[in-house]
C-alpha positions in Angstrom: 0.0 0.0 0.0 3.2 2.6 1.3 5.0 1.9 -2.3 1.9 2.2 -4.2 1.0 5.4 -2.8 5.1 6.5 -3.3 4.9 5.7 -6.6 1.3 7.3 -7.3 3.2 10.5 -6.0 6.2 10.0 -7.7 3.9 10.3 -10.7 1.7 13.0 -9.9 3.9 15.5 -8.5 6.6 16.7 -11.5 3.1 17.0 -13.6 1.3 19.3 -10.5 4.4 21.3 -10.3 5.3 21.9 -13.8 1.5 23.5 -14.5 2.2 25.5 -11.1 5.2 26.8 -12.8 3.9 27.7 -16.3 0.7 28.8 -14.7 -2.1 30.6 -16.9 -4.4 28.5 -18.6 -2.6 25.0 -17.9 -2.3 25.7 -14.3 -6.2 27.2 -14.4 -7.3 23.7 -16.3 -5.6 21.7 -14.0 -7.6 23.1 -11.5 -10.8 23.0 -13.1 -9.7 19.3 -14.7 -9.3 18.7 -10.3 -12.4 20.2 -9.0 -14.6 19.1 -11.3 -13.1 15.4 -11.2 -14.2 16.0 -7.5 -17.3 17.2 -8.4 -18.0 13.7 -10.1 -16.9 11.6 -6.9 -19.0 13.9 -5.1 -22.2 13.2 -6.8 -21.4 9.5 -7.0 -21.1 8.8 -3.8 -23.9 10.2 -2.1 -25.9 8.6 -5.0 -25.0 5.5 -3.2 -27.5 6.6 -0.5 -30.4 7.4 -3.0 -29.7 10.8 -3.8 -30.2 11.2 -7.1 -28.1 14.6 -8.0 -27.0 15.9 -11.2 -23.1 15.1 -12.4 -23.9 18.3 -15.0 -25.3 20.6 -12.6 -22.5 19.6 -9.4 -19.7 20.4 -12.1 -21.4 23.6 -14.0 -21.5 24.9 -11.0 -18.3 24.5 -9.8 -17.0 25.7 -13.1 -19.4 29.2 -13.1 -18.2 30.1 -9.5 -14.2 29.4 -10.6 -14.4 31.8 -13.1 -13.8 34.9 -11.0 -10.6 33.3 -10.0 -9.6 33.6 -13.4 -10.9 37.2 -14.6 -11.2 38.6 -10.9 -11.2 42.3 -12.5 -14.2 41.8 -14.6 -17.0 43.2 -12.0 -19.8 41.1 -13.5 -18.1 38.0 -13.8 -19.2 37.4 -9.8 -22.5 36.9 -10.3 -21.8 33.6 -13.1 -21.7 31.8 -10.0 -24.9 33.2 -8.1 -26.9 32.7 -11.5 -25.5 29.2 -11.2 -27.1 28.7 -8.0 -30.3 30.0 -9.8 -29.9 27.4 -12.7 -29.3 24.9 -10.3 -32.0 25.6 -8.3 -34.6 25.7 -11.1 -33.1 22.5 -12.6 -34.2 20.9 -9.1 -38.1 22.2 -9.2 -38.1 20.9 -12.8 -36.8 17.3 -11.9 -39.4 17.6 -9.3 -42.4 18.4 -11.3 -41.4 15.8 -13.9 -40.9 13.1 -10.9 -43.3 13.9 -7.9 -42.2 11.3 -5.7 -38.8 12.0 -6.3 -36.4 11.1 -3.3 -35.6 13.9 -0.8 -35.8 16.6 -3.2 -35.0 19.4 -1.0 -31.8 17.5 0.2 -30.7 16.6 -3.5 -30.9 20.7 -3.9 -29.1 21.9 -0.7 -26.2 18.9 -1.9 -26.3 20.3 -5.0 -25.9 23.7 -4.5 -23.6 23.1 -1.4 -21.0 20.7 -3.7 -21.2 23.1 -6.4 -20.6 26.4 -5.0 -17.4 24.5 -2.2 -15.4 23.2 -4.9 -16.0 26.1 -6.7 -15.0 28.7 -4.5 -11.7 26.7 -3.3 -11.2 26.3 -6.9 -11.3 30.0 -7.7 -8.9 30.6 -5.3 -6.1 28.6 -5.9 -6.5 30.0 -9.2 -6.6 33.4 -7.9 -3.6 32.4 -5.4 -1.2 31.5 -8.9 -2.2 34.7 -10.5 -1.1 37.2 -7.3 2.3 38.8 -8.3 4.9 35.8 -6.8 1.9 34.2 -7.1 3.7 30.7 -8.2 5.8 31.2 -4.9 3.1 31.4 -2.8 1.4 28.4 -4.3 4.2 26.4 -4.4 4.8 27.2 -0.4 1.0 26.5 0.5 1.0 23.1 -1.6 4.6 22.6 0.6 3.3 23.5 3.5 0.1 21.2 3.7 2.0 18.1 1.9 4.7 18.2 4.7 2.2 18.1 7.4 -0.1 15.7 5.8 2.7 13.3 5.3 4.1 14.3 9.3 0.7 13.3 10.2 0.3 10.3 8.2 3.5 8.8 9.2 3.6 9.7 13.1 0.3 9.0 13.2 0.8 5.3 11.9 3.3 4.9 14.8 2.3 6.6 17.7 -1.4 7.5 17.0 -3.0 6.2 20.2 -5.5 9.4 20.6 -8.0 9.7 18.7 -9.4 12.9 17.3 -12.8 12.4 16.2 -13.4 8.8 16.2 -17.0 9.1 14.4 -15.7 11.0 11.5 -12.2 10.2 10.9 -11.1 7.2 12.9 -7.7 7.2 11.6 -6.9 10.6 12.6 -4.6 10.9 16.0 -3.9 13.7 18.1 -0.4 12.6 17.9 -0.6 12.7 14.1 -2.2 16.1 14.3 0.6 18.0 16.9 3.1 16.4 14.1 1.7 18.3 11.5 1.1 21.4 13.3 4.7 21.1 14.3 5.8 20.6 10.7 3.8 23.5 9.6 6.2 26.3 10.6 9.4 24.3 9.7 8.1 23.8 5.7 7.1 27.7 5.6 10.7 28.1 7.1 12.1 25.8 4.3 9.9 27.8 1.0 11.4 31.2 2.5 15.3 29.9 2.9 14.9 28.3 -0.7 13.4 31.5 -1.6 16.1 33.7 -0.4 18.8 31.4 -1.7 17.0 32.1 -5.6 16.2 35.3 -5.5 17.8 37.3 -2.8 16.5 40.2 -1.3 13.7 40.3 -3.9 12.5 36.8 -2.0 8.9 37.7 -1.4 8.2 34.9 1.4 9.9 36.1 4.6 11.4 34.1 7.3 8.4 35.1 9.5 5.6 34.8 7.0 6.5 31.3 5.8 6.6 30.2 9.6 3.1 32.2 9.7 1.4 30.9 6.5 3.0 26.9 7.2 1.3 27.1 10.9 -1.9 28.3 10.0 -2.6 26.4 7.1 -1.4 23.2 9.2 -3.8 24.0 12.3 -6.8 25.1 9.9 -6.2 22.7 6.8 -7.0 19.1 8.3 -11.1 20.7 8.9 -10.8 20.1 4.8 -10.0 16.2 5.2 -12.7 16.0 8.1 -15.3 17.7 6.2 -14.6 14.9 3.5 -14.1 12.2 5.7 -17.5 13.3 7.2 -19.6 12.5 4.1 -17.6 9.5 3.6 -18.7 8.2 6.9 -22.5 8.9 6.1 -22.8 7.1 3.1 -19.9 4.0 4.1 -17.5 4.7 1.5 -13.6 4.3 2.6 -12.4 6.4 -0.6 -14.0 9.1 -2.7 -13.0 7.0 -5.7 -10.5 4.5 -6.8 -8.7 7.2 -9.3 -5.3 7.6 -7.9 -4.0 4.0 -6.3 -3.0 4.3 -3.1 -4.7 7.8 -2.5 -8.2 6.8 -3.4 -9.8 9.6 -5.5 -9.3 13.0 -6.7 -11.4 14.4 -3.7 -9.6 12.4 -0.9 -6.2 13.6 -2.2 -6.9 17.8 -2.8 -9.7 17.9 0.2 -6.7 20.3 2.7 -5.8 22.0 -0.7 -9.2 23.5 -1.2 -8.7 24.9 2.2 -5.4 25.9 1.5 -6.3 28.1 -1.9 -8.6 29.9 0.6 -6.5 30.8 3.7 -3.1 31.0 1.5 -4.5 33.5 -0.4 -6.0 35.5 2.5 -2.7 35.2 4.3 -0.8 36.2 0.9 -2.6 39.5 0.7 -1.9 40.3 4.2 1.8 39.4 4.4 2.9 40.6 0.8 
């Protein structure tokens, strides 16, 4: 299972990391090509409880509301994603007046919408992180920064988790586990800002202080991401969002801390820039 998983990444990351690099509309696909992969895992599995929601509408969605990420200085483009929410919603009364005794329609709505517009938003802003001046800098730290302490986490956790966090939700999660990522968080933001000084100087834009800053709190506020997942995993007894990516499971269980992590990095970008 370990070398599967090495080798999975082994594969994945030169191909993540190049698009980061080049950026634009390769880096902007690969996040849309992402999301809305996640978008179909989403739909699928809670389908396995009798929910009968819309691949189209889950990933239209998500797609409307990432397109302020890309053209964030376009004032009307904001509102693609709240007339997707419209759409959505009147695609839902439809299904219902062609089916009456359709199951749970309010629910299938309210999953909808709420799949939609989180993969969307956390799509938009990693796209919106890349495109900040430095912008591929700042990325590349916040994808460092939560792959560190995810693999801290995994890895201590495996050998001296023996408290658990929240059993219910996540029973492979360990307090033990968590302190090693939170502890790893500082130490990877540390790392980006030395390797960033050693490339470019004084015109580094990651300082010492900020990488310790942006690696802690993406490490103490990131793992609510894999939680949140793990939750609807729980409720409809699925150990994997997919079977995609061997040894990861699928697209959703292996970006669910980046989606909170295109969110707070770009929050914590704008304020320590």
């Amino acid at each position: 299972m370990l070398r599967t998983r090495v080798i999975s990444a082994a594969i994945m990351l030169p191909t993540v990391l190049a698009l980061t690099y080049i950026g634009g509309w390769p880096y902007t696909l690969l996040i849309a090509a992402a999301t809305v992969l996640s978008g179909v895992e989403y739909v699928k599995m809670f389908r396995r409880q009798g929910y009968t929601l819309s691949i189209g509408s889950v990933c239209l969605l998500t797609l409307l509301w990432e397109i302020p990420g890309v053209w964030p200085d376009t004032p009307w483009f904001p509102a693609v994603g709240a007339v997707g929410v419209l759409a959505g919603s009147f695609w839902e009364l439809i299904q219902l007046r062609q089916h009456p005794t359709k199951f749970s329609p309010t629910e299938n709505w309210a999953l909808t919408v709420a799949g939609g517009t989180y993969l969307g938003l956390a799509g938009a802003y990693l796209i919106a992180l890349r495109a900040i001046p430095d912008g591929f800098w700042w990325t590349l730290s916040a994808f460092v920064a939560v792959w560190v302490g995810d693999s801290a986490a995994y890895f201590v956790g495996r050998r001296y988790g023996r408290h658990k966090m929240a059993p219910t939700i996540s029973p492979g999660k360990s307090w033990e586990g968590y302190a090693a990522q939170v502890a790893s968080g500082p130490l990877a933001g540390l790392l980006m800002a030395w390797v960033g000084h050693l490339i470019f100087g004084q015109a580094a834009m990651l300082t010492y202080g900020g990488g310790a800053i942006l690696g802690l709190v993406l490490n103490v506020l990131c793992p609510a991401g894999d939680f949140l997942v793990s939750m609807m995993k729980r409720e409809v007894a699925v150990k994997d969002t997919s079977r995609l990516i061997p040894g990861h499971g699928g697209m959703l269980d292996r970006i669910d801390s980046l989606l909170w992590a295109g969110i707070i990095g770009y929050v914590l970008a704008q304020w320590l820039r």
